[in-house]
C-alpha positions in Angstrom: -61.7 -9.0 -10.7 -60.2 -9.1 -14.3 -62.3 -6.8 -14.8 -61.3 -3.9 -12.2 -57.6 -4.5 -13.4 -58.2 -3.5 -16.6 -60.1 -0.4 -15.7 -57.5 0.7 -13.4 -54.6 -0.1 -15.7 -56.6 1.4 -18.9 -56.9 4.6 -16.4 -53.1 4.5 -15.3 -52.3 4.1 -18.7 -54.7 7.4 -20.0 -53.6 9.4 -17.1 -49.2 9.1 -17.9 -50.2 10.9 -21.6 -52.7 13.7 -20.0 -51.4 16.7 -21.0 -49.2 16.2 -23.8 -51.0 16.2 -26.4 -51.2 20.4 -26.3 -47.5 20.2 -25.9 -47.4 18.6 -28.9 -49.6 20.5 -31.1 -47.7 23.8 -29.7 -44.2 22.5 -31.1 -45.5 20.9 -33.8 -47.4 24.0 -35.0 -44.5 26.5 -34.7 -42.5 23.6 -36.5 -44.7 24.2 -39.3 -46.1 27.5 -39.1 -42.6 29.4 -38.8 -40.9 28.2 -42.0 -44.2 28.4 -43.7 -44.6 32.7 -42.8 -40.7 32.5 -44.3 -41.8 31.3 -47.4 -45.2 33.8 -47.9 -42.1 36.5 -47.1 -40.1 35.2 -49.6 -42.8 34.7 -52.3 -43.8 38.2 -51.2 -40.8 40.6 -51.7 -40.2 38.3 -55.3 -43.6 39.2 -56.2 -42.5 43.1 -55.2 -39.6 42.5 -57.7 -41.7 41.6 -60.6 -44.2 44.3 -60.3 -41.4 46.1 -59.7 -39.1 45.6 -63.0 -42.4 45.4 -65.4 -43.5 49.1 -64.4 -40.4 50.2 -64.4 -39.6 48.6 -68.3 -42.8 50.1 -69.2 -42.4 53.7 -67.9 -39.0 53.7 -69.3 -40.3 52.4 -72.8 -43.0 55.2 -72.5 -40.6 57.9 -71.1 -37.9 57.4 -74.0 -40.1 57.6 -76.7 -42.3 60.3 -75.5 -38.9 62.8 -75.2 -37.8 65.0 -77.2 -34.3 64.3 -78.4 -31.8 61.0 -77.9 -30.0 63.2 -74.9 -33.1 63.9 -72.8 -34.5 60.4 -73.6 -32.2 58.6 -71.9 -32.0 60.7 -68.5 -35.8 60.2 -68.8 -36.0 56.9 -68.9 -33.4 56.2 -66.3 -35.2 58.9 -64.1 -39.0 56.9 -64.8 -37.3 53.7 -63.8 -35.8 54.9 -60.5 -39.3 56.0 -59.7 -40.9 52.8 -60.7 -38.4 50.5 -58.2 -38.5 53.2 -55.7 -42.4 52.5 -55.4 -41.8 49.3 -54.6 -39.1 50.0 -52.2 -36.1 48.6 -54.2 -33.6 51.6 -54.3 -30.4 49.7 -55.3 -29.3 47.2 -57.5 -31.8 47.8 -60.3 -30.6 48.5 -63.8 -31.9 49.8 -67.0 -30.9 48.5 -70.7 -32.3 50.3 -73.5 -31.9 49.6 -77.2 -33.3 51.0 -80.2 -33.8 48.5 -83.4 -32.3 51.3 -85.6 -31.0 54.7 -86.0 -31.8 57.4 -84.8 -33.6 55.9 -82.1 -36.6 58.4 -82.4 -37.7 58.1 -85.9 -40.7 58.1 -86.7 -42.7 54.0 -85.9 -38.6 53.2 -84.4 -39.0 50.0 -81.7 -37.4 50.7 -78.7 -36.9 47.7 -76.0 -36.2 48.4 -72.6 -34.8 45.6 -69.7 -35.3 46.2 -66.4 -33.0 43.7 -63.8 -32.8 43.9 -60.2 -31.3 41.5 -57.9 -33.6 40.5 -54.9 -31.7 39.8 -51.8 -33.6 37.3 -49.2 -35.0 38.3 -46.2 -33.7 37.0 -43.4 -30.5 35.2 -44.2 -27.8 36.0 -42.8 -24.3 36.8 -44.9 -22.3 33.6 -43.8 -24.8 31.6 -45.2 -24.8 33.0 -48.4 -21.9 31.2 -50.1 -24.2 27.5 -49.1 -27.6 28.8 -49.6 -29.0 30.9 -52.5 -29.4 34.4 -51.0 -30.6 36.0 -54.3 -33.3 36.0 -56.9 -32.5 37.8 -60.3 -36.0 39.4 -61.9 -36.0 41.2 -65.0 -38.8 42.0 -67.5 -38.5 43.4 -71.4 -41.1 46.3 -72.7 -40.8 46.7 -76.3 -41.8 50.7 -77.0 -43.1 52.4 -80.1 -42.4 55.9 -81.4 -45.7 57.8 -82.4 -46.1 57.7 -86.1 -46.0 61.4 -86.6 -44.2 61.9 -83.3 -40.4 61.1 -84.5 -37.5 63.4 -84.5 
């Protein structure tokens, strides 16, 4: 008799949690899958932005130096930039810094260093959350460029 009690009560006991358990794993898997796609986004588009400001340091280093007077140099380089963040789909708020260790800049074995910055606004958040949350990642990258031995001005 003890026996059949315990039987039915351990199978009244099994049958109140049938079903929940998929429940469960449903909200609990959203719960962790959703902020977890967020943060591959996140890491993503900051990723973007590094690739992003090293090319475009670069081809601005190369551009300047490669040009054929201090005038045209530094439309060039400005222009190589532009290209560089537009290939990564940044198209505003990107800037360009370029400083030569001596003058004239083109002289012959003359260093020229070139920053690239861009700001990196966060997908997804919305504007009156930015004054609590950080809503923006600053990336920059430095490309120090030669002048060609025989190719100074």
């Amino acid at each position: 008799m003890i026996r059949q009690v315990y039987r039915w009560g351990r199978r009244r006991v099994g049958r109140a949690d049938d079903g929940r358990a998929i429940v469960e794993f449903v909200f609990l898997g959203v719960l962790m899958i959703v902020p977890l796609i967020y943060l591959v986004l996140i890491l993503g588009r900051i990723q973007a932005a590094a690739y992003s400001v090293t090319t475009a340091a670069r081809e601005a280093g190369r551009a300047y130096t490669s040009a054929a007077n201090e005038a045209e140099a530094a439309e060039r380089a400005q222009a190589a930039a532009r290209i560089a963040f537009a290939d990564f789909g940044f198209d505003s708020g990107s800037t360009v810094r370029v400083v030569c260790d001596g003058s004239p800049c083109l002289r012959s074995e003359g260093r020229v260093s070139v920053t690239a910055s861009l700001v990196v606004q966060l997908p997804l958040v919305p504007a009156f959350l930015s004054d609590a949350v950080a809503s923006a990642v600053p990336v920059s990258a430095t490309h120090v460029a030669s002048v060609d031995r025989f190719g100074g001005r």
